[in-house]
C-alpha positions in Angstrom: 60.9 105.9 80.2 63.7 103.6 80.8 64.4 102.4 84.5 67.8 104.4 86.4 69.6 100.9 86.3 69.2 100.6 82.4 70.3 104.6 81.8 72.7 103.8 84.2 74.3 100.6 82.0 73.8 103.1 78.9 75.8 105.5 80.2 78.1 103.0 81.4 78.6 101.8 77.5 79.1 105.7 76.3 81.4 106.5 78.8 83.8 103.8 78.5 83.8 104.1 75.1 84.6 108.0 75.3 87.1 107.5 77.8 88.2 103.5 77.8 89.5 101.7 81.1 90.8 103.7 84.0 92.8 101.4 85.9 91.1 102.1 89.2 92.7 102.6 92.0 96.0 103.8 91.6 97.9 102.0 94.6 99.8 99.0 94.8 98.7 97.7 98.1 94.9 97.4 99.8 95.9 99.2 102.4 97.1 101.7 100.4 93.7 101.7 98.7 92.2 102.3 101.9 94.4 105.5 103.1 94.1 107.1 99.7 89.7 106.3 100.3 90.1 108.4 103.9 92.2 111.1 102.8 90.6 112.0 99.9 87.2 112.9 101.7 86.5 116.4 100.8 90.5 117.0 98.6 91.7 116.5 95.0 93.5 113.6 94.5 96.6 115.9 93.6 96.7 116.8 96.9 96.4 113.3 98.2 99.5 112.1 95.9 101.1 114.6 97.9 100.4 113.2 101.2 100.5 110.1 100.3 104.6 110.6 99.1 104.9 112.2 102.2 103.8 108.9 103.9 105.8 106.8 101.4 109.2 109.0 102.3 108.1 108.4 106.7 107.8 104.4 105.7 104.4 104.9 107.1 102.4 103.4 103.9 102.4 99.6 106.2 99.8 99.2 108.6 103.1 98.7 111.1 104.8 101.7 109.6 101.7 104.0 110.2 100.9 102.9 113.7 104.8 103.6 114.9 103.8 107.4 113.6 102.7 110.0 116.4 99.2 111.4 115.5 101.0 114.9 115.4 103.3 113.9 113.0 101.3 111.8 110.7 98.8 115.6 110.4 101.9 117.3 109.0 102.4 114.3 106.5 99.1 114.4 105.5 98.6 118.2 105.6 98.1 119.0 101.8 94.5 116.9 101.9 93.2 119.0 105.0 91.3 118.3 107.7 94.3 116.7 108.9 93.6 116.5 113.0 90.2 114.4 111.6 92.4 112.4 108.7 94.9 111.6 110.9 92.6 110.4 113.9 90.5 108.3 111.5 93.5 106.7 109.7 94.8 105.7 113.1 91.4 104.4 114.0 91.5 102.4 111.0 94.6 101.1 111.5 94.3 99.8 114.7 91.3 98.2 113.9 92.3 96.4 111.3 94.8 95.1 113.3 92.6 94.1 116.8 90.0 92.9 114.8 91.4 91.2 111.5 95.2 90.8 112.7 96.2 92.6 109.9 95.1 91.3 107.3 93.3 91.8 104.6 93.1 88.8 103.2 91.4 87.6 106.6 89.1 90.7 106.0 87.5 89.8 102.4 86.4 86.6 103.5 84.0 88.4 105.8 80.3 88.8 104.0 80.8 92.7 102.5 77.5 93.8 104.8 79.2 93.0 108.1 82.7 94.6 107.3 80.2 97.9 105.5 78.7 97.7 109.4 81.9 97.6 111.1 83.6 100.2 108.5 80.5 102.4 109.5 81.4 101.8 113.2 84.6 103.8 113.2 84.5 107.5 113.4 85.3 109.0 110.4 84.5 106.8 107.6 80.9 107.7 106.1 79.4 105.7 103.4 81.5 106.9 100.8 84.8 105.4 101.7 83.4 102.6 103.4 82.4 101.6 100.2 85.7 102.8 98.5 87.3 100.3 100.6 85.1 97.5 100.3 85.3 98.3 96.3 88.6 99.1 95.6 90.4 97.3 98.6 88.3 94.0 98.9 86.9 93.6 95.4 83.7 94.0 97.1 80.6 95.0 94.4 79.8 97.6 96.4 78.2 100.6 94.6 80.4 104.1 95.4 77.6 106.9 95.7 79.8 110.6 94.8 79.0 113.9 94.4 79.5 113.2 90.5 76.8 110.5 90.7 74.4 113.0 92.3 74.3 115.1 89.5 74.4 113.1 87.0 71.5 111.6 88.3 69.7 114.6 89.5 70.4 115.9 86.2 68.9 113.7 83.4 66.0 112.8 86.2 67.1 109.4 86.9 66.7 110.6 90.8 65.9 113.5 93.2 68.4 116.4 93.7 67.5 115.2 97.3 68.0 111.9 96.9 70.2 110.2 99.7 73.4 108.2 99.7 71.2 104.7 100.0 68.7 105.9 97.5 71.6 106.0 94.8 73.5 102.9 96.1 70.6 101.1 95.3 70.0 102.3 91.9 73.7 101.7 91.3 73.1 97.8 92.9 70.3 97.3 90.2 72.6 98.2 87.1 75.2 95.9 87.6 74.0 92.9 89.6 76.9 92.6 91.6 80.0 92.7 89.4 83.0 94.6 91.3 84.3 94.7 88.0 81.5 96.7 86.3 81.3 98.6 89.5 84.4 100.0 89.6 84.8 101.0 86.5 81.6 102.9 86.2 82.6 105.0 89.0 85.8 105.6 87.8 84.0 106.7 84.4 81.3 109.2 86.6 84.3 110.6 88.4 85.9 111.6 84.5 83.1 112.7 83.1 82.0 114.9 86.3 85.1 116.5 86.5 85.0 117.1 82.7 81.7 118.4 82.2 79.0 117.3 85.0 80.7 120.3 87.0 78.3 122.7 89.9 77.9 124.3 86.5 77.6 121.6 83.5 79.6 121.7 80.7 77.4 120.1 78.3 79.2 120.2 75.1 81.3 117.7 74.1 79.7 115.6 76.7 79.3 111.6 76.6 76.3 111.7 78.0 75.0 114.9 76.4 72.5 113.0 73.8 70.8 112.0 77.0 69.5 115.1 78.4 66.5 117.5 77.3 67.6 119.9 75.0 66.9 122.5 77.7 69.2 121.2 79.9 72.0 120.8 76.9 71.9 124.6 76.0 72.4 125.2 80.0 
């Protein structure tokens, strides 16, 4: 039975030929990036257009723009992505840390090896795994593996991991398919998140599926 990193590259090839590029992520600026990582925790992206236009209209889409916003206001302008006394309190967080410890600068930032900025992205109260590694991805051209929800079940699904398989366990597998090419990386999870919102859904929608030929047929007539 072939390893999880060589499904993984397999699905990689169907997928991108079903779908093509996806131009991951959509924002102009790294820290951009990294705002649209913490607000999306747990929202659509739809919603987090909305907050991030919202931001865009305050002029607080700068790291000095957002940190001359009052934490009150900045959970109205995020409001439409929720959770928005945590959201704001974690952007803030961010922000300021980026600026005592890195001055700023991203460019200062990517020079550092991606396992100490993971640890210090891990440090600040909420980021989790997930957007730690959407911002060392996305933001830093990091090849750090993203671990979703959408990965989960696809991996869960065609037995390539435990339902209960944890975040690490699945970074891992990830790590092994694509030996360290940010490239690769981000476009493979870019291609999970389409095809999980298409068909690898709480209740799969098999047919039609890019990675349909891959399952048992028991699981295809689900």
């Amino acid at each position: 039975m072939p390893t999880a990193a060589v499904q993984f590259r397999r699905y990689y090839r169907d997928l991108f030929s079903a779908y093509g590029p996806q131009h991951w992520w959509p924002a102009p600026t790294p820290f951009q990036v990294s705002l649209g990582a913490i607000l999306t925790q747990n929202a659509a992206w739809t919603a987090v257009e909305r907050s991030i236009a919202n931001l865009h209209a305050a002029k607080a889409l700068t790291l000095t723009g957002l940190l001359r916003v009052h934490e009150e206001d900045l959970r109205e302008l995020i409001r439409p992505s929720g959770h928005i006394q945590r959201k704001a309190a974690t952007l803030l967080n961010f922000a300021h840390w980026l600026k005592r410890e890195h001055r700023g600068s991203f460019r200062h930032l990517a020079k550092l090896p991606m396992e100490t900025v993971r640890e210090q992205l891990l440090a600040l109260h909420g980021i989790g795994p997930e957007t730690a590694d959407c911002i060392l991805l996305y933001a830093l051209h990091h090849p750090a593996p993203v671990v979703d929800e959408y990965l989960r079940r696809v991996a869960s699904r065609h037995s390539l991991a435990s339902e209960k398989a944890n975040y690490e366990v699945l970074r891992q597998l990830t790590a092994a398919a694509f030996s360290g090419s940010a490239k690769d990386l981000n476009e493979f999870h870019a291609l999970i998140v389409e095809v999980g919102k298409s068909h690898c859904r709480t209740r799969p929608q098999c047919n039609g599926c890019p990675l349909a030929k891959h399952l048992s047929a028991s699981l295809t007539n689900l």
